[in-house]
LOKEKE-877332 format. One line per 4 residues: number of its first residue (from 1); their letters; for each residue y, z, x of N, C-alpha, C. Coordinates in Angstrom, 1 decimal. Example, Ala and Ser with C-alpha at 12.3 -4.5 7.8 and 13.67 -1.06 7.14 Angstrom:
// residues 2
1	AS	-5.7:7.8:13.2:-4.5:7.8:12.3:-3.3:7.8:13.2 ~ -2.2:7.1:12.8:-1.1:7.1:13.7:0.0:7.9:12.9
// end
This chain:
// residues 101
1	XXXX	-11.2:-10.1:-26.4:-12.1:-11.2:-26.4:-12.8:-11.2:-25.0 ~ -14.1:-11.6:-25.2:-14.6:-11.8:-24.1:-15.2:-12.9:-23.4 ~ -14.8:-13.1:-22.0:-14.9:-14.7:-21.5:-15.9:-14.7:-20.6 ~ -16.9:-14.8:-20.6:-18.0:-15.1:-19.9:-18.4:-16.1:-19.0
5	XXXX	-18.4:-16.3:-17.9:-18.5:-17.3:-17.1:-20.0:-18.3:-17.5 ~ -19.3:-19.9:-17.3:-20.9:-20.2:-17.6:-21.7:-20.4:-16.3 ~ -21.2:-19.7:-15.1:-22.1:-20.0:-14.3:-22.5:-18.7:-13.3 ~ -23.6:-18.9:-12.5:-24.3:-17.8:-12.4:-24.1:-17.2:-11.1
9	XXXX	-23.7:-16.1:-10.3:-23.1:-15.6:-9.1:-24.2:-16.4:-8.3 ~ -23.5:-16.6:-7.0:-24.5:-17.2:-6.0:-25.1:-15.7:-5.3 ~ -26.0:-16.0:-4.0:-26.9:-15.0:-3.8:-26.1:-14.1:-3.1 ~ -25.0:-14.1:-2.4:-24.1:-13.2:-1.8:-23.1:-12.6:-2.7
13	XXXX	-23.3:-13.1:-4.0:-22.2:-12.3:-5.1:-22.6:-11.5:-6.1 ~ -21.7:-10.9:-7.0:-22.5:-10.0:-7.7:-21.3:-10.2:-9.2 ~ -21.9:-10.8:-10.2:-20.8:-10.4:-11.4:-20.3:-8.9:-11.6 ~ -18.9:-9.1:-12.1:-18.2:-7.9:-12.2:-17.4:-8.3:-13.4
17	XXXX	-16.6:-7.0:-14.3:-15.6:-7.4:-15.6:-14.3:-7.0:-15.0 ~ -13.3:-7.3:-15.7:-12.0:-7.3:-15.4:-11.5:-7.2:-16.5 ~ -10.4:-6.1:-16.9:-9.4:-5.4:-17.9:-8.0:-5.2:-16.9 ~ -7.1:-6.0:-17.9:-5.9:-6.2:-17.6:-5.0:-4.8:-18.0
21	XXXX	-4.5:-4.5:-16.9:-3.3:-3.8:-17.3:-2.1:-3.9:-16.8 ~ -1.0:-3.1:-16.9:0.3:-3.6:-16.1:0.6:-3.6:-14.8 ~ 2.0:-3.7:-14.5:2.2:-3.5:-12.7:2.4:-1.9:-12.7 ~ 1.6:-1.3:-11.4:2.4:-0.5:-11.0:3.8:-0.3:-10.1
25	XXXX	4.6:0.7:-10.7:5.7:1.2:-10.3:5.8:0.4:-8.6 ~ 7.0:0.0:-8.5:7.6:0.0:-7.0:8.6:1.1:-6.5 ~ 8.7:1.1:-5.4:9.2:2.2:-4.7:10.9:2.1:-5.5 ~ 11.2:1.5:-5.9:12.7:1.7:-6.9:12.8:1.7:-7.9
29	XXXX	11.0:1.9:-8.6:11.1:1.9:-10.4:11.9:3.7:-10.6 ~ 12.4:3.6:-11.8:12.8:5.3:-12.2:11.4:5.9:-12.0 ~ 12.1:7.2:-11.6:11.2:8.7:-11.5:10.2:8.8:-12.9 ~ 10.9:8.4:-13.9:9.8:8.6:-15.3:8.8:7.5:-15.3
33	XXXX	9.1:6.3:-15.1:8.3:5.0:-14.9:7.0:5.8:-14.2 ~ 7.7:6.4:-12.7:6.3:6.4:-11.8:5.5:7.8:-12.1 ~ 6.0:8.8:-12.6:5.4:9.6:-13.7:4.3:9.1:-14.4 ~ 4.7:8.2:-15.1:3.7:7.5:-16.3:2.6:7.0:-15.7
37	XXXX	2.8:6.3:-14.8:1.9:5.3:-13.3:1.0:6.4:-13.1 ~ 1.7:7.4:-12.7:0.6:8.4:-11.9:-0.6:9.1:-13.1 ~ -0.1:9.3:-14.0:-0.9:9.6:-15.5:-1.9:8.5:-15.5 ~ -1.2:7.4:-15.4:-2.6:6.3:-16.2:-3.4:6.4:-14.7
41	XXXX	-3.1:6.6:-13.6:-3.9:6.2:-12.6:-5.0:7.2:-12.5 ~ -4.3:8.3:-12.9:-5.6:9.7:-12.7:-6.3:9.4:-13.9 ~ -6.1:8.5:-15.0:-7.3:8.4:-15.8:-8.0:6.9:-15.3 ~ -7.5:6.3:-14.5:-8.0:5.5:-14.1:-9.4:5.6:-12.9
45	XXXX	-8.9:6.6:-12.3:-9.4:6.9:-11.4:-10.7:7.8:-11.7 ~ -10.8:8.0:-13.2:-11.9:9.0:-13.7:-13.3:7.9:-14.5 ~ -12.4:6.6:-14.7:-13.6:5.7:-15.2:-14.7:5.3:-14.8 ~ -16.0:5.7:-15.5:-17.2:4.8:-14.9:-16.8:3.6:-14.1
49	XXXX	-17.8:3.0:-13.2:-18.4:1.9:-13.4:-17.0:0.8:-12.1 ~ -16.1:1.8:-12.3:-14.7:1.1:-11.4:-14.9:0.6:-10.2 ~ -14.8:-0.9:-9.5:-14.9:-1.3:-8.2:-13.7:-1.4:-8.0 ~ -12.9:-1.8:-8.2:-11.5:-1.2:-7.5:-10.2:-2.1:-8.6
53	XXXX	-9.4:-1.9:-7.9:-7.8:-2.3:-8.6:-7.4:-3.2:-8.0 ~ -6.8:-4.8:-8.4:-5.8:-5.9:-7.5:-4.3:-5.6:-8.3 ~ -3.3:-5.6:-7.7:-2.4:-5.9:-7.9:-2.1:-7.3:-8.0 ~ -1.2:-8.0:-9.3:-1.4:-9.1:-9.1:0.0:-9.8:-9.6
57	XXXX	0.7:-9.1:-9.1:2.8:-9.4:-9.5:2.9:-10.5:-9.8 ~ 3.4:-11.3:-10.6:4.2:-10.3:-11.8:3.7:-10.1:-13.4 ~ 2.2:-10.6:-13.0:1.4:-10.6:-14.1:0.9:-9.2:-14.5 ~ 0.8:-8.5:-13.7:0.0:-6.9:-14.3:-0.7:-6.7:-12.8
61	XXXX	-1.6:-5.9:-13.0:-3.1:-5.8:-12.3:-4.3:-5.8:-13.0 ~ -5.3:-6.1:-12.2:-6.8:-5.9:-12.6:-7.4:-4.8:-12.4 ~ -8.3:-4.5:-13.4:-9.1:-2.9:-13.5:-10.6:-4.1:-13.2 ~ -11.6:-3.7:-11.7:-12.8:-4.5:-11.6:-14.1:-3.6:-12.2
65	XXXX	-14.4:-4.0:-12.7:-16.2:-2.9:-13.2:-17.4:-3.8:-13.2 ~ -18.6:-2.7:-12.9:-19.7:-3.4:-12.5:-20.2:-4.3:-14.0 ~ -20.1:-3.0:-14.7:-20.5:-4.1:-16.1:-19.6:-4.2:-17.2 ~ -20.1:-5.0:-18.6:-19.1:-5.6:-19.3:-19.1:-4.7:-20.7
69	XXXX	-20.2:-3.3:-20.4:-20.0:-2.2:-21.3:-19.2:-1.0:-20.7 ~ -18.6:-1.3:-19.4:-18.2:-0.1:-18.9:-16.9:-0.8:-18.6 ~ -16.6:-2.2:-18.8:-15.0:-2.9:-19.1:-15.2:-2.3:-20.5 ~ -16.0:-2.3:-21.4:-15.3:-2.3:-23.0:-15.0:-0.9:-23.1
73	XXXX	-15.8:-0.1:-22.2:-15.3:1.0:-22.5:-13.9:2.0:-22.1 ~ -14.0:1.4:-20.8:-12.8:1.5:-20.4:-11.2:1.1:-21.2 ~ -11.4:0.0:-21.2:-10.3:-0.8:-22.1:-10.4:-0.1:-23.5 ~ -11.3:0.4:-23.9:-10.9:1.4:-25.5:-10.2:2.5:-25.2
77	XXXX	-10.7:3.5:-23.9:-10.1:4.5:-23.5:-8.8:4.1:-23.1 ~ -8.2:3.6:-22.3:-7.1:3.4:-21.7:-6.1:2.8:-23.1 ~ -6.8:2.2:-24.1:-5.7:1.9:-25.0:-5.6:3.1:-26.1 ~ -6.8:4.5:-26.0:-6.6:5.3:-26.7:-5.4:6.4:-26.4
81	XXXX	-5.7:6.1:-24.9:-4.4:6.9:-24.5:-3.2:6.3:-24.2 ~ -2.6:5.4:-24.9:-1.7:4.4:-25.1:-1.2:3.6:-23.5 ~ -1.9:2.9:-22.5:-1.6:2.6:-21.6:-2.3:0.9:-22.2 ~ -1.2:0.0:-21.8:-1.4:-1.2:-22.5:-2.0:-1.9:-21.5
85	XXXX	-3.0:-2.4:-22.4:-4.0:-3.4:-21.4:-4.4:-4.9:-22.1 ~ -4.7:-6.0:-21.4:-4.8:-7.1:-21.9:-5.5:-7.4:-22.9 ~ -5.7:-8.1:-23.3:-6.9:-8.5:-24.8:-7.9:-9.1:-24.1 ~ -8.1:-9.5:-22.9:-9.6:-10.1:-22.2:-10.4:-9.6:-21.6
89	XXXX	-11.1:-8.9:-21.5:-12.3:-8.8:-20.1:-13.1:-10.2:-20.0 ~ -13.1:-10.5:-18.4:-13.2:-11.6:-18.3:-14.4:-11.4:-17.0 ~ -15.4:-11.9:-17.1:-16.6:-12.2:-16.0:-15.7:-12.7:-14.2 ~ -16.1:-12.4:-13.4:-15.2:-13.2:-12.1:-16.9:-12.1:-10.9
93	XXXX	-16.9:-13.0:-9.7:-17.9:-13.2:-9.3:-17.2:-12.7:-7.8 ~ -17.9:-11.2:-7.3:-17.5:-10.6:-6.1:-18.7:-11.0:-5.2 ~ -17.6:-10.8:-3.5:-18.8:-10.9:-2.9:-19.5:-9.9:-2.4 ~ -20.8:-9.3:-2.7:-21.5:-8.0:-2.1:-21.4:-7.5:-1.1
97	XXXX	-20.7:-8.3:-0.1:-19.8:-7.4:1.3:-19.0:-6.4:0.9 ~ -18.5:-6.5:-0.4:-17.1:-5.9:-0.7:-17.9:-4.5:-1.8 ~ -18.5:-4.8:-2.1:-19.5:-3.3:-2.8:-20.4:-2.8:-2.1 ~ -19.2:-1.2:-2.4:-20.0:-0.4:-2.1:-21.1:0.8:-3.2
101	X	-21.9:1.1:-2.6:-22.6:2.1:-3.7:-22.2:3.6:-3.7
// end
Protein backbone atom coordinates (compact mmCIF):
# COMPACT_ATOMS: atom_id res chain seq x y z
CA UNK A 1 0.00 0.00 0.00
CA UNK A 2 0.80 3.21 -0.66
CA UNK A 3 0.59 6.35 1.80
CA UNK A 4 0.94 9.53 0.32
CA UNK A 5 1.30 12.48 2.31
CA UNK A 6 -1.41 15.12 2.06
CA UNK A 7 0.86 17.74 2.29
CA UNK A 8 3.33 19.38 0.09
CA UNK A 9 7.41 19.56 1.02
CA UNK A 10 8.30 23.09 2.04
CA UNK A 11 10.95 24.97 -0.12
CA UNK A 12 14.00 23.48 1.63
CA UNK A 13 12.68 19.86 1.29
CA UNK A 14 12.27 17.46 -1.25
CA UNK A 15 9.73 14.24 -1.19
CA UNK A 16 11.28 10.96 -1.00
CA UNK A 17 9.65 6.95 -0.71
CA UNK A 18 10.47 4.69 1.95
CA UNK A 19 10.46 0.56 1.81
CA UNK A 20 10.75 -1.22 4.92
CA UNK A 21 13.04 -3.87 5.57
CA UNK A 22 14.56 -5.62 8.54
CA UNK A 23 17.46 -4.89 11.10
CA UNK A 24 20.68 -5.32 10.16
CA UNK A 25 22.88 -7.92 11.89
CA UNK A 26 24.71 -6.68 15.19
CA UNK A 27 28.23 -7.36 15.95
CA UNK A 28 26.89 -10.82 17.96
CA UNK A 29 24.29 -11.90 15.36
CA UNK A 30 25.58 -15.60 13.99
CA UNK A 31 28.15 -15.70 11.10
CA UNK A 32 25.10 -16.99 8.77
CA UNK A 33 22.68 -14.10 9.84
CA UNK A 34 25.49 -11.54 8.76
CA UNK A 35 26.19 -13.57 5.58
CA UNK A 36 22.68 -13.04 4.56
CA UNK A 37 22.95 -9.07 5.61
CA UNK A 38 25.85 -8.77 3.43
CA UNK A 39 23.85 -10.47 0.26
CA UNK A 40 20.79 -8.18 0.71
CA UNK A 41 23.03 -5.16 1.14
CA UNK A 42 25.08 -5.65 -2.13
CA UNK A 43 21.71 -5.80 -3.72
CA UNK A 44 20.83 -3.07 -2.02
CA UNK A 45 23.49 -1.09 -2.81
CA UNK A 46 22.84 -1.76 -6.74
CA UNK A 47 19.28 -0.02 -6.61
CA UNK A 48 18.24 2.96 -8.57
CA UNK A 49 17.12 5.94 -7.19
CA UNK A 50 18.58 5.10 -3.34
CA UNK A 51 19.18 8.10 -0.90
CA UNK A 52 20.30 6.27 1.80
CA UNK A 53 19.40 3.63 4.72
CA UNK A 54 18.12 4.60 8.57
CA UNK A 55 18.42 2.13 10.90
CA UNK A 56 15.53 2.16 13.03
CA UNK A 57 15.82 -0.67 16.11
CA UNK A 58 13.74 -2.54 16.82
CA UNK A 59 11.42 -1.97 14.09
CA UNK A 60 13.56 -2.83 10.90
CA UNK A 61 15.24 -0.15 8.73
CA UNK A 62 14.36 2.28 5.94
CA UNK A 63 15.35 1.81 2.24
CA UNK A 64 14.96 6.13 1.19
CA UNK A 65 14.32 6.75 -2.88
CA UNK A 66 13.91 9.75 -4.77
CA UNK A 67 10.74 8.47 -6.38
CA UNK A 68 7.66 6.29 -5.63
CA UNK A 69 8.45 4.15 -8.99
CA UNK A 70 11.87 3.41 -8.04
CA UNK A 71 10.33 2.44 -4.18
CA UNK A 72 7.91 0.06 -6.22
CA UNK A 73 10.51 -1.14 -7.84
CA UNK A 74 12.78 -1.82 -5.56
CA UNK A 75 10.40 -3.40 -3.04
CA UNK A 76 9.39 -5.98 -6.07
CA UNK A 77 13.13 -6.72 -6.51
CA UNK A 78 14.15 -7.17 -2.93
CA UNK A 79 11.01 -9.38 -2.37
CA UNK A 80 11.94 -11.37 -5.55
CA UNK A 81 15.03 -12.22 -4.11
CA UNK A 82 13.34 -13.25 -0.98
CA UNK A 83 14.55 -10.43 1.52
CA UNK A 84 11.46 -9.37 3.46
CA UNK A 85 10.27 -5.95 3.25
CA UNK A 86 7.25 -4.07 4.68
CA UNK A 87 3.82 -3.80 2.81
CA UNK A 88 4.17 0.30 2.76
CA UNK A 89 6.07 2.81 0.82
CA UNK A 90 5.32 5.69 2.43
CA UNK A 91 5.93 9.58 1.23
CA UNK A 92 8.23 11.43 4.19
CA UNK A 93 9.81 14.93 3.33
CA UNK A 94 13.86 15.32 3.33
CA UNK A 95 15.76 18.27 3.82
CA UNK A 96 17.82 19.26 0.42
CA UNK A 97 20.97 19.85 2.63
CA UNK A 98 20.98 16.16 2.96
CA UNK A 99 20.91 15.29 -1.08
CA UNK A 100 23.29 14.78 -2.85
CA UNK A 101 23.44 14.43 -6.79
Amino acid sequence: MVYESNQEPKENEVSAWTVAVGNFPMPWTSKKKKQKAEKALAIIRELDGLYGVTPMPPNGTLLTFDTLNHAKIASNILISKGIKTGDNICEVFLDKAYITS
